[in-house]
N, C-alpha and C positions, 0 to 999 in steps of 0.2 A: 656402213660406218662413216661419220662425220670426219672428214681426214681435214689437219692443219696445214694446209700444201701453198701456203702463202710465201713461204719462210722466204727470207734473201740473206739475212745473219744466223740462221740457225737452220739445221741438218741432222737426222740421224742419220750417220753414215752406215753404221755396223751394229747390228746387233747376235750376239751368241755369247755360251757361257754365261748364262744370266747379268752378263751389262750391256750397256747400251754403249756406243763410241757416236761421239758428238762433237759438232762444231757450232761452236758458240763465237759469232767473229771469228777472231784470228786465230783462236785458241781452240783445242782440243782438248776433249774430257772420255775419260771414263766414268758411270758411276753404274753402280745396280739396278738390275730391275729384276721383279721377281717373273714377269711372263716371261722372260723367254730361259725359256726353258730347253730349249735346241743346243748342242754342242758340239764341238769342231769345226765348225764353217764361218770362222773370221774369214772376208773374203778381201777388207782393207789393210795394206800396210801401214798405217797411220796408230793400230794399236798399240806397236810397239813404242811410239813416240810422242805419243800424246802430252799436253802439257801438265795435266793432273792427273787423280784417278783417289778415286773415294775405297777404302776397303774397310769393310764389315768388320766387326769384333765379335767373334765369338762369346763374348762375355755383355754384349748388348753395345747398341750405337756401332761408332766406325770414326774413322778419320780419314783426312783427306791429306796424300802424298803428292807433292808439287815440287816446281822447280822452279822457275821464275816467273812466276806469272803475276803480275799488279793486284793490288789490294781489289781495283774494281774497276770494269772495263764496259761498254757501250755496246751493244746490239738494236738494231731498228728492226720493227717490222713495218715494211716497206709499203702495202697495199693501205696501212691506214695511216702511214707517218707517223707510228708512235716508237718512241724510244725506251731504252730500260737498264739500268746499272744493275751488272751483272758480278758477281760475286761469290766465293764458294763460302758456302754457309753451313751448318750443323744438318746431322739426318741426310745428307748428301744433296742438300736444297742449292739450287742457285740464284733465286730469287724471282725466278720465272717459271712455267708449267708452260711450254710452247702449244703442248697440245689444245689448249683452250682458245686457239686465235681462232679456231671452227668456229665457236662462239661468238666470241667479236665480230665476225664478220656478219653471222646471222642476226644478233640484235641491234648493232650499227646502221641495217639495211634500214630494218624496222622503224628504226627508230627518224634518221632521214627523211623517210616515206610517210611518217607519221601527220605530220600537215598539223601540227600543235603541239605545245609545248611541255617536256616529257620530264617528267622527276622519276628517278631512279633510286632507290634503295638497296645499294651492295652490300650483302653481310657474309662475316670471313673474309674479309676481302683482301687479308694478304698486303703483295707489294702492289696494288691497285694495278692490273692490266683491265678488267674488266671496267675498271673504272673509268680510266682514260680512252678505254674505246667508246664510254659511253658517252664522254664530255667530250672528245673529239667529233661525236657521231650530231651534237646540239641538245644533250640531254644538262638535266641540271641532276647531281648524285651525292648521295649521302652515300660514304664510307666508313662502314664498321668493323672495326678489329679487336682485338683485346689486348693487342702487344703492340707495346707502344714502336719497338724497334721496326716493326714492318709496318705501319701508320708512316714513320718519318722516312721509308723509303718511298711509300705510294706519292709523298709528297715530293720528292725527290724525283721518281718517274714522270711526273705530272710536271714538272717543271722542266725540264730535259727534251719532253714531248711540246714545250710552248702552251702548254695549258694553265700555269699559274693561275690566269684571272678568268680561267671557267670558275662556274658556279659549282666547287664541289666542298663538300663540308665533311670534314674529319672528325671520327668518335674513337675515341679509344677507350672500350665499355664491353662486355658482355655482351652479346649477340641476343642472349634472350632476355633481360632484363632491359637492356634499351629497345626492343621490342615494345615488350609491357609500357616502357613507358610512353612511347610514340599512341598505342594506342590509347593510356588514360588522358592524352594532350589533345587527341583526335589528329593528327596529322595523319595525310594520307599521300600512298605514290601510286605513280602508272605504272611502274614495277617491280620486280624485285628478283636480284641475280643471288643465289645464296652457293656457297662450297661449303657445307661443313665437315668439320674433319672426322675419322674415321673413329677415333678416340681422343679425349682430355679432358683435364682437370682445369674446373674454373679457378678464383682468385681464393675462397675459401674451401676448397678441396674437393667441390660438387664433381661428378662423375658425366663425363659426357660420351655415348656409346651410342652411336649413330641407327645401328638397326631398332632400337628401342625406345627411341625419341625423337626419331626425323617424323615423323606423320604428327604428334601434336605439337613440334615444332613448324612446321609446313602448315598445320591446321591455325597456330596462334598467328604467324604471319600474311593471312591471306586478311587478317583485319586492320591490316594498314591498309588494304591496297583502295584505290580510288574504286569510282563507281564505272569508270571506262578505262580498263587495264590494257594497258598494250601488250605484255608478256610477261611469263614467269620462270624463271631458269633455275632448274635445281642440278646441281651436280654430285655424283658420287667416286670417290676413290675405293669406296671397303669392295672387295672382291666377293663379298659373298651375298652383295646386292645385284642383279642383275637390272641392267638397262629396265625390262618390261617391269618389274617390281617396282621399279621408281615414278615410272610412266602413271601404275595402278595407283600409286598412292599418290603422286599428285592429280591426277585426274580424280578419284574418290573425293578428296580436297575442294577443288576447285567449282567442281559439278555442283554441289550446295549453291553458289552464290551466281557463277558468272559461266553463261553457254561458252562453251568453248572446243578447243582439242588439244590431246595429247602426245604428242609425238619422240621417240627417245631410243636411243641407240650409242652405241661405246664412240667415243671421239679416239682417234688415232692419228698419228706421224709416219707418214710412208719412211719407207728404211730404204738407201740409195742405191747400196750395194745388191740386194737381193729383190727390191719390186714387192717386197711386204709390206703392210702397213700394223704396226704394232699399237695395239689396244693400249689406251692410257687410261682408263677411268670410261665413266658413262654420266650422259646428260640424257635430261627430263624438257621439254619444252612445252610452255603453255602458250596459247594465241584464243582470243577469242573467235568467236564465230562474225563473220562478215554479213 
């Protein structure tokens, strides 16, 4: 497992009873997670006094019970100097996935090491961490969302992080339709980091259901990419993808066009209390052949 072990503002401290107990800076949270699955072995005192805690509805969604805690607060991660306004959000989000800095740290290397100059195309990209790892790392990135509120925080992290007048370029569009259009323009990247989400509805009601459409979504984006790619990052949240399925299907992909390899396993957050490290999702890695 690719574990996030960078952290200097962010911790799982505790995990049992299907939440997670976390420090995010100076604040502590509660929120859900469906792995863990284990019960009675809170092993920190900290659960009872956390500063929030997200609880489910039985009736769909959840809300978040708080007590004083600021509209929105600062976390760094430390090893790349990037910053992030943190904040409790809907669906029990806080504007970060920490477990994804495994990532950052593997394509930043690459990227670095690259010895020429790297355009980057994020899609889904959220409140842009991957982004700012990648314009911190000397890449130049296109970021794609479709909601315009987490576009204006990626901007916002991006700027917090000292990267203002990197070269990155905000879309707030359709993931697959600005696609299409990238490629009727001919524009092309050295790579492309994509998350898409497990389920949603686009802007006129289209259905997006990730096990059913990631492979000729992964198959239409492999026609941006440049004729010397430096890497392709697919990430999955749906549970009922495993790691090596994502592997298979971006390798199947890829193999048409450009020699390369596949490599892919669950990214995790060691847990402080107990020396576990809890599964968050799964990533897919592509690298050409040297």
């Amino acid at each position: 497992m690719w574990q996030a072990d960078h952290w200097k503002d962010y911790e799982l401290l505790d995990a049992s009873d299907g939440n997670r107990l976390e420090r995010w800076g100076e604040y502590t949270l509660v929120r859900p997670d469906p792995q863990v699955i284990w019960r009675g072995v809170k092993r920190n005192s900290a659960w009872c006094a956390a500063d929030a805690s997200y609880s489910r509805s039985r009736s769909g969604g959840g809300a978040w019970n708080q007590h004083t805690l600021p509209e929105s607060w600062q976390i760094e991660y430390g090893d790349l100097s990037l910053k992030f306004g943190i904040k409790l959000m809907g669906f029990k989000h806080t504007g970060v996935f920490p477990e994804q800095a495994a990532n950052w740290e593997w394509f930043s290397k690459l990227i670095r090491e690259a010895g020429r100059p790297v355009s980057v195309l994020n899609l889904f990209a959220y409140t842009g961490g991957a982004t700012i790892a990648a314009a911190s790392a000397g890449a130049s990135v296109c970021h794609v969302d479709a909601s315009k509120g987490m576009v204006a925080m990626a901007r916002e992290n991006a700027a917090l992080s000292g990267l203002s007048d990197k070269p990155i370029r905000y879309i707030v569009d359709d993931c697959k339709k600005f696609v299409e259009r990238e490629i009727r323009r001919g524009k092309r990247y050295d790579a492309i980091i994509m998350d898409p989400p497990s389920y949603g509805r686009g802007p006129t009601g289209e259905v997006w259901k990730l096990e059913e459409q990631i492979f000729d979504f992964v198959k239409l984006c492999s026609q941006v990419l440049s004729d010397d790619p430096l890497f392709v990052l697919v990430n999955s949240y749906t549970t009922g993808l495993s790691a090596s399925t994502m592997g298979y299907m971006l390798d199947m992909v890829m193999r048409q066009k450009y020699p390369g390899s596949v490599v892919s396993d669950e990214i995790g957050l060691p847990v402080r209390s107990s020396g576990l490290v809890l599964p968050c999702g799964a990533s897919s890695r592509w690298t050409p052949n040297k």
